[in-house]
C-alpha positions as CSV (number, residue, x, y, z in Angstrom):
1,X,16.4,5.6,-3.8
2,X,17.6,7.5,-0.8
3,X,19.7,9.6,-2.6
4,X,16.7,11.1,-4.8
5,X,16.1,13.3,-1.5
6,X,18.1,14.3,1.1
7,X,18.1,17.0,3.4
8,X,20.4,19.6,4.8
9,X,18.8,21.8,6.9
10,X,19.0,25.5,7.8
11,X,17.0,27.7,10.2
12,X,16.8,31.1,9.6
13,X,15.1,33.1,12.7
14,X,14.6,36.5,13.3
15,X,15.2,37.7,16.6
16,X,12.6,35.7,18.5
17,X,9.8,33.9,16.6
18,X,6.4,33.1,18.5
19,X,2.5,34.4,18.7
20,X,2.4,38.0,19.3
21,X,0.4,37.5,22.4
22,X,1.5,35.8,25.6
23,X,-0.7,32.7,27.6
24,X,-0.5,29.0,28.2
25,X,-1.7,27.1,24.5
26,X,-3.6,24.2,24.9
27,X,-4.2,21.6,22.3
28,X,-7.3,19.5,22.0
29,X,-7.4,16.7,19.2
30,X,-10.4,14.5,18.8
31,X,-9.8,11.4,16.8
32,X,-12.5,10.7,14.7
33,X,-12.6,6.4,13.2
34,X,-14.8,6.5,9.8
35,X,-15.6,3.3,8.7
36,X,-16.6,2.5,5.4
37,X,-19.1,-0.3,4.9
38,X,-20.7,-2.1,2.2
39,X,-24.4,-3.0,2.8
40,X,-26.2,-5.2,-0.5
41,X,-29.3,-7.2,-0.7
42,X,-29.6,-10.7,-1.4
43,X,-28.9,-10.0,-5.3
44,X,-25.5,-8.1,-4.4
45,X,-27.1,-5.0,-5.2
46,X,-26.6,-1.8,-2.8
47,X,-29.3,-1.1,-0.5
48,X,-29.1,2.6,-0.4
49,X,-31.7,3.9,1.6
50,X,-30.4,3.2,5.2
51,X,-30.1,5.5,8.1
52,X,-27.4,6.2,10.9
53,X,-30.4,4.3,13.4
54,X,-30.2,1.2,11.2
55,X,-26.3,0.7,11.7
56,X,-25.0,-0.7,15.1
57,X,-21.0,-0.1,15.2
58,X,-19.0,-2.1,17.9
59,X,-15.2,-2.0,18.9
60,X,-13.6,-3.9,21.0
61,X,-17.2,-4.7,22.2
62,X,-18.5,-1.7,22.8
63,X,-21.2,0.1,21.2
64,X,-19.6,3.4,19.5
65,X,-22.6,6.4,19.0
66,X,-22.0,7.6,15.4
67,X,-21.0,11.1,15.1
68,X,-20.7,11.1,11.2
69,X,-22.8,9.5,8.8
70,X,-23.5,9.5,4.6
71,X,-24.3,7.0,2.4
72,X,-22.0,7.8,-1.2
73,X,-22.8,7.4,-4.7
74,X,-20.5,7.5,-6.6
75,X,-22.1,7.7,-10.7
76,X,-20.7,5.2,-13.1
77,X,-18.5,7.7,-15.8
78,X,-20.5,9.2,-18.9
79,X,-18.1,12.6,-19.3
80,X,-15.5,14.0,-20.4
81,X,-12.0,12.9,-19.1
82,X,-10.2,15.6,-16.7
83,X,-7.8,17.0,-18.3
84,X,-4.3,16.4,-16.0
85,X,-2.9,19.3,-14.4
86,X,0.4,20.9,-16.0
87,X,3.7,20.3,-14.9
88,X,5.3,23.2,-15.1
89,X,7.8,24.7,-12.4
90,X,5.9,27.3,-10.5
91,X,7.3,30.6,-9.8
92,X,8.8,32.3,-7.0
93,X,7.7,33.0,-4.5
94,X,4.7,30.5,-4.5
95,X,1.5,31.3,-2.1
96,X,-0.2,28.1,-1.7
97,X,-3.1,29.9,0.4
98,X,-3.8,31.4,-3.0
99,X,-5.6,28.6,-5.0
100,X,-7.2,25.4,-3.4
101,X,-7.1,22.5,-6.2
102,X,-10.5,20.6,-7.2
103,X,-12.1,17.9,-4.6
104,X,-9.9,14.7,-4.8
105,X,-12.6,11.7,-6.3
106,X,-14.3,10.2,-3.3
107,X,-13.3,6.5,-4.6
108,X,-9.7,5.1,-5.8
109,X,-9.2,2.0,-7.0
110,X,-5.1,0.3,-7.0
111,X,-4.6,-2.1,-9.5
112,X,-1.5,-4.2,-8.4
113,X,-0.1,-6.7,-10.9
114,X,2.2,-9.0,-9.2
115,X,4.3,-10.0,-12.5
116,X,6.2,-11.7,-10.0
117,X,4.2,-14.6,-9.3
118,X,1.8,-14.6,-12.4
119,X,2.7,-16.0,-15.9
120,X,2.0,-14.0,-19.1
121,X,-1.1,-15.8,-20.2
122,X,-2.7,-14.9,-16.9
123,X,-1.8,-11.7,-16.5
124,X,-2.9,-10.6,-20.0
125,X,-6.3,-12.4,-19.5
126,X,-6.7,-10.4,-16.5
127,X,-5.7,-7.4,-17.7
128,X,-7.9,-7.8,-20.6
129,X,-10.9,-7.8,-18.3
130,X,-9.7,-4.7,-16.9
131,X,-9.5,-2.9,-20.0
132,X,-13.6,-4.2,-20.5
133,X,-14.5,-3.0,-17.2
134,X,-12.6,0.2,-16.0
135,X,-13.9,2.7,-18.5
136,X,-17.4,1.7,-17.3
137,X,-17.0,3.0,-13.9
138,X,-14.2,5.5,-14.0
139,X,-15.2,9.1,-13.3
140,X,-15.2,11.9,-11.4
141,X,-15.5,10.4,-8.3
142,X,-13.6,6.9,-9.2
143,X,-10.0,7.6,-9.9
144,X,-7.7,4.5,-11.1
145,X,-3.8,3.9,-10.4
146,X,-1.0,0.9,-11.5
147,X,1.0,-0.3,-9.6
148,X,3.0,-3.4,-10.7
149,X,5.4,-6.0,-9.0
150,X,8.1,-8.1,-10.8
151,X,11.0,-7.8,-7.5
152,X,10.6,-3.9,-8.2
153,X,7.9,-1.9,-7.1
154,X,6.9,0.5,-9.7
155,X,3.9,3.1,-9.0
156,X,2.9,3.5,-12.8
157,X,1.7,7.3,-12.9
158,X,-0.9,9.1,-10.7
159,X,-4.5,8.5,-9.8
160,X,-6.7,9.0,-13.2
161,X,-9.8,8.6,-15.1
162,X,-8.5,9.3,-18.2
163,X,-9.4,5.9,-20.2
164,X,-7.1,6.7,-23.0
165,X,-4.4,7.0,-20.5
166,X,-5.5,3.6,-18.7
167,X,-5.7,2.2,-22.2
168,X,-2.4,2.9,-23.2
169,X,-0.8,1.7,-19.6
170,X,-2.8,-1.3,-19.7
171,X,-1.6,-1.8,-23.4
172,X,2.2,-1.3,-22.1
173,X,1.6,-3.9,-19.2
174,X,0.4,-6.7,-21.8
175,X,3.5,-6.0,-23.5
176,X,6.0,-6.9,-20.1
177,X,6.7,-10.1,-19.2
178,X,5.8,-11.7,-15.9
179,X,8.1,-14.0,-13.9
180,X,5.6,-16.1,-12.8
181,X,6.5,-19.4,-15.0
182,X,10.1,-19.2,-13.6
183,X,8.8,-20.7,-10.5
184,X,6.4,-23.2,-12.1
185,X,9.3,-25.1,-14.0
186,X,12.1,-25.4,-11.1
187,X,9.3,-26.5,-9.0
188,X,7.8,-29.0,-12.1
189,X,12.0,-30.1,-12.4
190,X,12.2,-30.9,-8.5
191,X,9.2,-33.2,-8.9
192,X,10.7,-34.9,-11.7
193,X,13.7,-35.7,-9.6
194,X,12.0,-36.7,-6.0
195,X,9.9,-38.9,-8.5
196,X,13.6,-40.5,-10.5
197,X,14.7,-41.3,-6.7
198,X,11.6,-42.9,-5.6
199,X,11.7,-45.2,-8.9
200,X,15.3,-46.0,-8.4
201,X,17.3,-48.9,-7.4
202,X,17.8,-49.2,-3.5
203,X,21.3,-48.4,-4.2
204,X,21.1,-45.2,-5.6
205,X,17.5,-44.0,-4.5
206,X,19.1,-42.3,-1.0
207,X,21.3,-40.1,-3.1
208,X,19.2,-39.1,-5.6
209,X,16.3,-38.0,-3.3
210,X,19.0,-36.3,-1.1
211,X,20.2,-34.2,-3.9
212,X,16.5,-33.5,-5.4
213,X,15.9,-32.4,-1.4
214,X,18.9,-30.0,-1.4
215,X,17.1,-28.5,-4.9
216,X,13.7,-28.3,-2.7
217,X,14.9,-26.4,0.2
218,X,16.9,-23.9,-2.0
219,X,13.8,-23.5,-4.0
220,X,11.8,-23.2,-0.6
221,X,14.0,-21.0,0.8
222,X,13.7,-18.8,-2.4
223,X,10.4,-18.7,-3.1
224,X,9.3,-17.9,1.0
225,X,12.0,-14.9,0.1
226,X,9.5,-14.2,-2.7
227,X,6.4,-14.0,-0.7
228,X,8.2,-11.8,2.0
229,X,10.0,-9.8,-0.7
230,X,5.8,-9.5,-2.5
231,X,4.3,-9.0,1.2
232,X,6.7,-5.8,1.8
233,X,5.6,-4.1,-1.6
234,X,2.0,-4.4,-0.8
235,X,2.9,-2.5,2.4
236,X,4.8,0.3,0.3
237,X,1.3,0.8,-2.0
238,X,-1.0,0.7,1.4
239,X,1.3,3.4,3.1
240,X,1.8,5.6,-0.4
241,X,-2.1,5.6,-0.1
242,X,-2.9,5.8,3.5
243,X,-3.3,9.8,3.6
244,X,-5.3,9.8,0.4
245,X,-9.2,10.8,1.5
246,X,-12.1,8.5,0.3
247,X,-12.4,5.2,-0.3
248,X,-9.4,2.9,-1.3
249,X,-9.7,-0.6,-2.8
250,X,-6.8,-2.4,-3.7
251,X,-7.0,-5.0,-6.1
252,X,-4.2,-7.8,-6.2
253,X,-4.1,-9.5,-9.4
254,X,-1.8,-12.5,-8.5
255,X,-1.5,-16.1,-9.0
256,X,0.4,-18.6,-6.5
257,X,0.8,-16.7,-4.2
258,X,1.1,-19.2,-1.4
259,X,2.2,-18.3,2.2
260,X,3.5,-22.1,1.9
261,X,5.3,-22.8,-0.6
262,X,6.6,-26.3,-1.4
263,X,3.7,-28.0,1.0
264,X,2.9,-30.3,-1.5
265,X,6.0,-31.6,-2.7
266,X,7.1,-32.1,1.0
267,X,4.0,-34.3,1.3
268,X,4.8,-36.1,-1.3
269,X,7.9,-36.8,-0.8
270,X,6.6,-38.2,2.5
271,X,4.2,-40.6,1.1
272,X,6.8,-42.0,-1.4
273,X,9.1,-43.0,1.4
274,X,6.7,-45.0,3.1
275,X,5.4,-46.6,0.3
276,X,8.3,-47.5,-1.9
277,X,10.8,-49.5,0.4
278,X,14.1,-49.2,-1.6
279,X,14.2,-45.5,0.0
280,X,12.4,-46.5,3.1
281,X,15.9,-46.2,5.0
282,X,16.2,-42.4,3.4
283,X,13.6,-41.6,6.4
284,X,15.6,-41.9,9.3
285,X,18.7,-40.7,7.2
286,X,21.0,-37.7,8.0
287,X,21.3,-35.1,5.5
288,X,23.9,-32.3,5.9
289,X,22.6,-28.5,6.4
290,X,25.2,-26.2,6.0
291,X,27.8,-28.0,8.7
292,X,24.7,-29.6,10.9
293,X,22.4,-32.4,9.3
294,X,18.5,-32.5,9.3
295,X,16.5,-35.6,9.7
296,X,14.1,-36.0,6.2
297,X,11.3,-36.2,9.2
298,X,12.4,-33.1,10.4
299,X,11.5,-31.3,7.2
300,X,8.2,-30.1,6.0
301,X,6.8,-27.5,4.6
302,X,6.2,-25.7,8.2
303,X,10.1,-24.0,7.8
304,X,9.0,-21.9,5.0
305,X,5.1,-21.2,6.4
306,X,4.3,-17.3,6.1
307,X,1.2,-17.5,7.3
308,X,1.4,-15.0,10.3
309,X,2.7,-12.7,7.7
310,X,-0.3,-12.4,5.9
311,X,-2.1,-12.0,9.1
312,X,-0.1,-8.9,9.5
313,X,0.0,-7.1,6.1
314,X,-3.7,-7.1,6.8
315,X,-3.4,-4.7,9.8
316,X,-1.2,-3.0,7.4
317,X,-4.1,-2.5,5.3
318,X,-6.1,-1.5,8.1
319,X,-4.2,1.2,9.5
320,X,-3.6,2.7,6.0
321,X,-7.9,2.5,5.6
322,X,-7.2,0.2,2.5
323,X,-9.4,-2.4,1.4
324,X,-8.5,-5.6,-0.7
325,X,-10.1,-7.5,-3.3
326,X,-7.7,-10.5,-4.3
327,X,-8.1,-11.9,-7.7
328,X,-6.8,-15.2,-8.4
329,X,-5.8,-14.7,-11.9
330,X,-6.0,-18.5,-13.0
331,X,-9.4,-18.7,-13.4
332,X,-10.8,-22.0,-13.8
333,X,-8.3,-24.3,-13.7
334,X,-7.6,-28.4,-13.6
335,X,-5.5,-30.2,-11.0
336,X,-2.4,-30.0,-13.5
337,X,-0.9,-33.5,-11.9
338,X,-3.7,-35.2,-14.2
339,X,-1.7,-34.4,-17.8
340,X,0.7,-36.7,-19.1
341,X,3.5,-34.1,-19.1
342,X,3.4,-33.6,-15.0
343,X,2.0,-37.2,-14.1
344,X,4.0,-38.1,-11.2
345,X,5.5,-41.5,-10.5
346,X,4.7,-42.1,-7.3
347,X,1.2,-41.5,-6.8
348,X,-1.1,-38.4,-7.5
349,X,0.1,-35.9,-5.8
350,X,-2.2,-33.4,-4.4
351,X,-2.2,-30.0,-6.1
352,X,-4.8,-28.7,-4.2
353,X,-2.8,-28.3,-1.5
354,X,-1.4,-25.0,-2.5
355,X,-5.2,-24.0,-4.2
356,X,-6.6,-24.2,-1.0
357,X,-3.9,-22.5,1.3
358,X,-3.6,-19.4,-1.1
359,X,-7.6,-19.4,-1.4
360,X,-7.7,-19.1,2.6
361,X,-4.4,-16.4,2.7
362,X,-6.4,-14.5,-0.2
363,X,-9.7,-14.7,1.4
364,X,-8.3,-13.8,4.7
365,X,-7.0,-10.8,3.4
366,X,-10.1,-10.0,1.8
367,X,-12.4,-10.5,4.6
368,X,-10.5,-8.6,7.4
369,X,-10.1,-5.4,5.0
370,X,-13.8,-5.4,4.3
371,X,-12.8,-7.0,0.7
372,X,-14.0,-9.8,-0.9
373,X,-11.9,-13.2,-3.1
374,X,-12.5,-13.5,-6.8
375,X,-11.3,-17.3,-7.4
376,X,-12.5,-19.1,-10.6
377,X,-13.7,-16.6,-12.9
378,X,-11.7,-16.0,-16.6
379,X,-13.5,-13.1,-17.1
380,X,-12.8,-10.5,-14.1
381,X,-15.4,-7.6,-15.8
382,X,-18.2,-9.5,-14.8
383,X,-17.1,-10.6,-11.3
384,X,-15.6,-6.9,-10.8
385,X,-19.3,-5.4,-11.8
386,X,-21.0,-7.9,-9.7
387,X,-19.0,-6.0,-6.3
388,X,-19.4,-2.5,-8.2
389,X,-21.2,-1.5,-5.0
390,X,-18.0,-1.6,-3.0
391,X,-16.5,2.2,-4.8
392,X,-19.8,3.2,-6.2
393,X,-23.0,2.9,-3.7
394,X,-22.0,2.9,0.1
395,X,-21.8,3.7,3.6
396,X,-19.4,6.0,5.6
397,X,-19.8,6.1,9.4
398,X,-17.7,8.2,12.1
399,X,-17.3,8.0,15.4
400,X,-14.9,9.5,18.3
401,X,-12.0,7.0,19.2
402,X,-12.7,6.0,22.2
403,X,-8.8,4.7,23.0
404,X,-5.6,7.0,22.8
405,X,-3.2,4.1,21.9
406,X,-2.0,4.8,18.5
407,X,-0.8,1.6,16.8
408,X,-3.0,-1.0,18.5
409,X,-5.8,-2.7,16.6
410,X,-9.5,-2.1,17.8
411,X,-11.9,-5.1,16.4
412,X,-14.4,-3.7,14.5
413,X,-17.9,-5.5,14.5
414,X,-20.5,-3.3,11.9
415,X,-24.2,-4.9,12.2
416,X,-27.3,-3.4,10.1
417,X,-30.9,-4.4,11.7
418,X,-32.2,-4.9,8.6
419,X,-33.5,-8.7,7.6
420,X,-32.0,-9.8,4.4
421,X,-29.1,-7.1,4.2
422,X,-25.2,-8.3,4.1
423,X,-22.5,-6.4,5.3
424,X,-19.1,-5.9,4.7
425,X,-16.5,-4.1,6.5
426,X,-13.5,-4.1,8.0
427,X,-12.9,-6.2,10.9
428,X,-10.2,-3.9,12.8
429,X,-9.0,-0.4,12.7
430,X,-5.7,1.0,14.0
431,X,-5.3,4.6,14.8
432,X,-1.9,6.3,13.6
433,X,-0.1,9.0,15.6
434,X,-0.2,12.5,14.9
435,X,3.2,12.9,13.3
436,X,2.4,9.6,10.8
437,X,-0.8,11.3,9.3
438,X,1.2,14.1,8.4
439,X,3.2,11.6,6.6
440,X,0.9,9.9,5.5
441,X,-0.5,13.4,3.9
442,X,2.8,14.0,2.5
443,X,3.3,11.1,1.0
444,X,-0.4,10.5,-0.6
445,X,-0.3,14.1,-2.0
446,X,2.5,13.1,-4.1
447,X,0.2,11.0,-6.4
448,X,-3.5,13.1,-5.9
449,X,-2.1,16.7,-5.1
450,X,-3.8,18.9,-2.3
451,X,-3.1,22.2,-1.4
452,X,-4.3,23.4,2.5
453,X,-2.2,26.4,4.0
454,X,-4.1,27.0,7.7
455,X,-0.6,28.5,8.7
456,X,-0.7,31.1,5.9
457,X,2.6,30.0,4.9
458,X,4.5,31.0,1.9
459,X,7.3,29.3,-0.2
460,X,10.0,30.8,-2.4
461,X,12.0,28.5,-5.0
462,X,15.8,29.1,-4.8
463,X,18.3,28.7,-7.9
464,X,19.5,25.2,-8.2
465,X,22.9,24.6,-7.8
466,X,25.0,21.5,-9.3
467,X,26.4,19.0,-6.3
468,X,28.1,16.3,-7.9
469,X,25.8,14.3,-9.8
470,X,23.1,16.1,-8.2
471,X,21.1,19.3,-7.6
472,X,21.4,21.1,-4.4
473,X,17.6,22.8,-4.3
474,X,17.3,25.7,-1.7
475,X,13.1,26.0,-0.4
476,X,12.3,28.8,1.8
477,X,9.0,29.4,3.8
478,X,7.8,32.2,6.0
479,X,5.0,31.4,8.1
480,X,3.4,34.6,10.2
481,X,4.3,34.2,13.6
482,X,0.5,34.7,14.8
483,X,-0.4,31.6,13.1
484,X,2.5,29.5,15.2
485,X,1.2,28.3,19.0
486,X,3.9,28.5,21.4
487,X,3.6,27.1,25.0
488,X,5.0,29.8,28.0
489,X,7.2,28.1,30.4
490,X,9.6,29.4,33.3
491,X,9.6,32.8,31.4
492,X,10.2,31.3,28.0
493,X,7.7,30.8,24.7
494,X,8.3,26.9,23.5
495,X,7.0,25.1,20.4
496,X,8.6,23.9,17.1
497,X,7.6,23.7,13.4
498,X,7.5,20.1,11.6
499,X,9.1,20.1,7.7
500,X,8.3,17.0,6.2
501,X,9.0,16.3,2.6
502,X,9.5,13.5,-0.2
503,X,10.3,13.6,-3.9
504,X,9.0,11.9,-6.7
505,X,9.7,10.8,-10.1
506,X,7.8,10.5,-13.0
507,X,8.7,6.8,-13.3
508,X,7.6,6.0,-10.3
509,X,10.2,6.7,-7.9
510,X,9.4,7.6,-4.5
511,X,12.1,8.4,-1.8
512,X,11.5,8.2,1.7
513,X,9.6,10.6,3.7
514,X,12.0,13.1,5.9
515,X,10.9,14.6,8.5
516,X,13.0,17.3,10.6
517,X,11.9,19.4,14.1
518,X,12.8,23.2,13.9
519,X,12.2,23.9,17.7
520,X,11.6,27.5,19.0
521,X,12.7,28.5,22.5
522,X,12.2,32.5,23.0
523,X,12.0,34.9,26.2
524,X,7.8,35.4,26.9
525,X,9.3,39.5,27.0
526,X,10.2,39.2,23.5
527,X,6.7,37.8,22.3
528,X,5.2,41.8,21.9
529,X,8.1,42.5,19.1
530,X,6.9,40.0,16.3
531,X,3.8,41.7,15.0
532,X,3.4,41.8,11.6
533,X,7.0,39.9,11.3
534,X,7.5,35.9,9.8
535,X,9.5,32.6,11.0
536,X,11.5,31.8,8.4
537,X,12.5,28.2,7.7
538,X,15.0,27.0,5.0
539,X,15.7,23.4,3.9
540,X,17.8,23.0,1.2
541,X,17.3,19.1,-1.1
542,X,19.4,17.1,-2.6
543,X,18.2,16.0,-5.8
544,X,19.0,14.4,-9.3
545,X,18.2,16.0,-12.3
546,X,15.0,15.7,-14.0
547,X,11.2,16.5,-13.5
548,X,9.7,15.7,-9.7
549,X,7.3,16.2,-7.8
550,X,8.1,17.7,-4.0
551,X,5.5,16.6,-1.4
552,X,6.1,19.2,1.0
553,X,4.6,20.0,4.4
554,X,4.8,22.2,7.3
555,X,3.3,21.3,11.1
556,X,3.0,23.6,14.2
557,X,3.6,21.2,16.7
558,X,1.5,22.4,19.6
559,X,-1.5,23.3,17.3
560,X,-1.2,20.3,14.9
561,X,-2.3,22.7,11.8
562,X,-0.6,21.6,8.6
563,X,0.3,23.3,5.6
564,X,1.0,21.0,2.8
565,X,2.4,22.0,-1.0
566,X,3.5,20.0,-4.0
567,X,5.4,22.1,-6.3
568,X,6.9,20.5,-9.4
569,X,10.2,21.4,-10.4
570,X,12.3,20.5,-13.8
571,X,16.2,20.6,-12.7
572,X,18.7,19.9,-15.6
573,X,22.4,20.9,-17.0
574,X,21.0,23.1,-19.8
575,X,21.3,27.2,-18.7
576,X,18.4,28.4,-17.4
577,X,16.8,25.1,-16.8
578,X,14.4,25.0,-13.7
C-alpha cells in the first residue's frame, strides 16, 4: 500500500516568500485535555442535569480547574437519512476557503469485526443484533463505520447514518466467512493427541507427547502471531480515528481473543504427567528446539503471554481519545470439555482458563478507555441499549494541560460528588505533538471530510500524466504570504510550510501519511516586496488509477494554522478521464 501515494516534491518560490511586515513572531499554543465522561444512576440511566461544580477532575494527582464544560445529547434518529456527498472531481483551481462542509456528528461509533478469531455462527448472531439496534440510535449526531479483520484490515466505507447503507454492509458481512473455527480444530486435534500419549504404553507415550508438543508450540507460536498481528490492526482503526472530533467508541466484536493462548493445554499436559506414570519420565526429558532442547518443565504457556501488549494498545486508545466497548461474541456458553465429542482422557481439563484471561484482557481494555465488557449476552441490542448513554447523553470536560511532554500518559481520576451517580471515564490521557495532530487531521478527514483554510490557501488540479502503471498527479497551492509567520534572525526571515497528505480508496485502502518541510530562508530587506504576491508550493503524487480520496493539508510552522482539503479525483486510461 505504499505505492498508492508517493511523493515527489517541488518548490516553486518567487523571489522571496515571507509576511509583508518585518518583527520577531512568537507562537503561543495552549493545550487543552477534554475528557469525556459517562455519569448514570443506579438504573444505568444518564443523569443529565450536572454542573462543572459537581465534577472533580484529577491528573496525575492534581486537581485540574475546568476551563470547558457541556453535557451532550445526542437524539436517538427519527429523520431522514443524509444524503452522501458526491464524488465528483472538483475543478481547477479549487478555493477551499470558499465553502465550509456541515458540522461533523458529535458521536461515532466503530464497529470492528474480528473475522479472524470469531466463527461464522457468532459473528452472524452478533451482527444480527447490530442490524436490531443501530437504526435506533443513528442520526445526525451518531454516525456508524465497519471496519473488519480476517489478517487484512479493511475500513468498509466512511462514517454514515444511512441505515439502508448499514443494512446492505451488514448484509455483505453475514455473507464472509470468519476464520475463527480454523483455530478451534488444530487446537481440539492437539488435545486429541497429548490425550493418545498420556493413554499410551510406557514405550511409546514419550514420543507421542513429544511430537503432539512440537504441534502445540507451532500452534502457540502461531496463534500469539495472531493476537500481535489482531493487536496492530486495532492500532491502525484508533490512529485513522484519532483526529476525528466528538466522541469515538469502538466496539470489538471478537471471540478468543486470548493474550494467552495455549494456557490450558500446557496445564494439562502438566497434570497428565504427574498423574499417569508411564510418561512420568517425559518430565525431566529433553526435547529438541530448533538445534538446542527444552526441558517439558520449561514450557508453559508464559512464552506465548501477550499480556503487556494489551496493556499497551490501551494507551493506544488513549492517545487517539478512543473508547472501547469489547463484546464477547459467544454469548452464553458451556465449558465445551463436558461433550462427548471433546471429553478428554486424562481428566477435565479446565476451559475456563482461557474464559477468564480474555474476560480480564477485554475488561481491561474496556475499563482504562472509559469502556465497558459485554460477556454473556446472545442478544447484543439489548445490552448495547442498556450503555446507550455512553454516545447519546454525556459529559465533556476541558482543561489546560498542565505538562508539555507529548507522548507520556497522565492518569486520569474523574469523581462526581453526587451520592448514587457512577462514573466512567478514561483512566489516562496522552497528549500528541503538534506535527501528529496534523496527522492525525489528515488522516481522519479522509473518512468524515472537513474543510478549514485559516491560511487562505488555494489549490489548482494539474493534468494527470501516466508513470508506469501509475498516475503522476501534479497539486499546486498558493498561500498569501501575509498569512505565513516567519521568524527574523541575523538579518534573515525563517519559517517553513508543512504538506502533509494521504490517499484513499474506495475499498478501503489507506496509504501512509507523508509529510514533507518546505523551509523558507529570505533577507528581512526583501520582506517589503511580497505584498499582494503568493508562496507557491507544488507536490506532485504518485497514484494508481481509479477513484480516491486525497487528504491534504498545509501547516505554517511557526504559527501552527492549518489548512486542510480533501479533493476527490477519478484518474483512468480513458481520454479525458479525471
Amino acid at each position: 500500500m505504499r505505492r498508492i501515494l508517493s511523493l515527489a516534491l517541488a518548490l516553486a518560490l518567487p523571489a522571496s516568500s515571507a509576511q509583508t511586515t518585518a518583527g520577531v513572531a512568537k507562537s503561543v499554543e495552549v493545550s487543552v485535555t477534554n475528557v469525556d465522561v459517562v455519569v448514570t444512576d443506579a438504573n444505568g440511566k444518564a443523569i443529565p442535569d450536572l454542573t462543572a461544580a459537581d465534577f472533580e477532575v484529577r491528573q496525575d494527582g492534581r486537581v485540574q480547574p475546568l476551563t470547558n464544560f457541556s453535557f451532550i445529547r445526542n437524539e436517538p434518529a427519527s429523520f431522514a437519512a443524509v444524503a452522501p456527498a458526491p464524488e465528483a472531481a472538483p475543478a481547477a483551481p479549487v478555493a477551499p476557503v470558499a465553502a465550509e462542509l456541515p458540522q461533523a456528528a458529535r458521536a461515532h461509533l466503530i464497529v470492528f469485526v474480528d473475522a479472524l478469531h470469531l466463527t461464522n455462527n457468532n459473528k452472524n448472531r452478533a451482527l444480527e443484533s447490530l442490524r436490531k439496534y443501530l437504526p435506533t440510535v443513528m442520526g445526525p449526531n451518531v454516525e456508524v463505520q465497519f471496519v473488519t479483520w480476517d489478517r487484512g484490515l479493511r475500513i468498509r466505507g466512511p462514517f454514515t447514518n444511512d441505515t439502508a447503507i448499514v443494512s446492505s454492509l451488514l448484509q455483505s458481512l453475514e455473507e464472509e466467512n470468519a476464520l475463527g473455527a480454523v483455530a478451534k480444530n488444530e487446537r481440539d486435534q492437539i488435545l486429541r493427541q497429548v490425550d493418545a500419549a498420556m493413554m499410551a504404553d510406557a514405550s511409546s507415550a514419550p514420543l507421542l507427547l513429544n511430537n503432539a508438543i512440537v504441534q502445540l508450540r507451532g500452534w502457540c507460536d502461531m496463534q500469539a502471531a495472531e493476537v500481535d498481528s489482531t493487536i496492530g490492526a486495532l492500532r491502525a482503526s484508533f490512529s485513522a480515528v484519532a483526529g476525528v472530533e466528538g466522541r469515538k467508541v469502538l466496539l470489538l466484536v471478537t471471540e478468543k481473543f486470548t493474550p494467552a493462548p495455549g494456557h490450558d493445554i500446557w496445564d494439562y499436559i502438566q497434570y497428565g504427567t504427574t498423574r499417569f506414570g508411564n510418561v512420568t519420565a517425559v518430565s525431566g526429558s529433553a526435547m529438541r528446539r530448533g538445534g538446542g532442547t527444552t526441558a517439558l518443565n520449561d514450557l508453559t504457556y508464559k512464552n506465548w503471554d501477550r499480556g503487556p501488549s494489551f496493556r499497551d494498545l490501551t494507551r493506544a486508545a488513549n492517545a487517539a481519545g478512543v473508547s472501547l466497548v469489547t463484546i464477547d461474541a459467544a454469548g452464553l456458553t458451556t465449558d465445551e470439555m463436558l461433550s462427548a465429542e471433546n471429553a478428554a482422557s486424562v481428566g477435565r481439563m479446565d476451559e475456563g482458563i482461557g474464559q477468564l484471561e480474555m474476560q480480564n484482557a477485554m475488561g481491561l481494555l474496556a475499563e482504562e478507555t472509559g469502556g465497558k465488557m459485554i460477556v454473556g449476552r446472545n442478544d447484543l441490542s439489548h445490552a448495547l441499549k442498556d450503555m446507550e448513554a455512553d454516545w447519546t447523553a454525556y459529559y465533556s470536560l476541558g482543561y489546560e494541560s498542565p505538562s508539555a511532554k507529548p507522548g507520556e500518559p497522565h492518569a486520569i481520576k474523574v469523581t462526581v460528588k453526587r451520592s448514587g451517580a457512577n462514573v466512567r471515564s478514561r483512566k489516562a490521557v496522552v497528549e500528541r505533538t503538534a506535527d501528529e495532530k496534523v496527522s492525525d487531521a489528515v488522516l481522519s478527514q479522509v473518512h468524515i471530510p472537513r474543510t478549514t483554510n485559516p491560511l487562505r490557501a488555494t489549490l489548482t488540479i494539474g493534468t494527470p500524466k501516466k508513470s508506469g502503471k501509475q498516475w503522476l498527479l501534479p497539486l499546486d497551492f498558493k498561500i498569501p504570504f501575509d498569512r505565513i509567520t516567519l521568524i527574523p534572525l541575523g538579518g534573515r526571515a525563517k519559517g517553513a510550510i508543512l504538506f502533509t497528505a494521504v490517499a484513499a480508496t474506495p475499498d478501503g485502502r489507506i496509504s501512509p501519511v507523508t509529510t514533507e518541510r518546505a523551509p523558507i530562508d529570505i533577507p528581512e530587506s526583501d520582506l517589503a516586496k511580497l505584498a499582494g504576491k503568493a508562496f507557491t508550493y507544488s507536490a506532485t503524487l504518485k497514484v494508481r488509477p481509479g477513484p480516491q480520496v486525497l487528504s491534504t493539508g498545509l501547516t505554517d510552522e511557526v504559527s501552527r494554522l492549518s489548512s486542510y482539503v480533501q479533493p476527490h479525483v477519478l484518474i483512468g486510461d480513458k481520454p479525458g478521464t479525471r
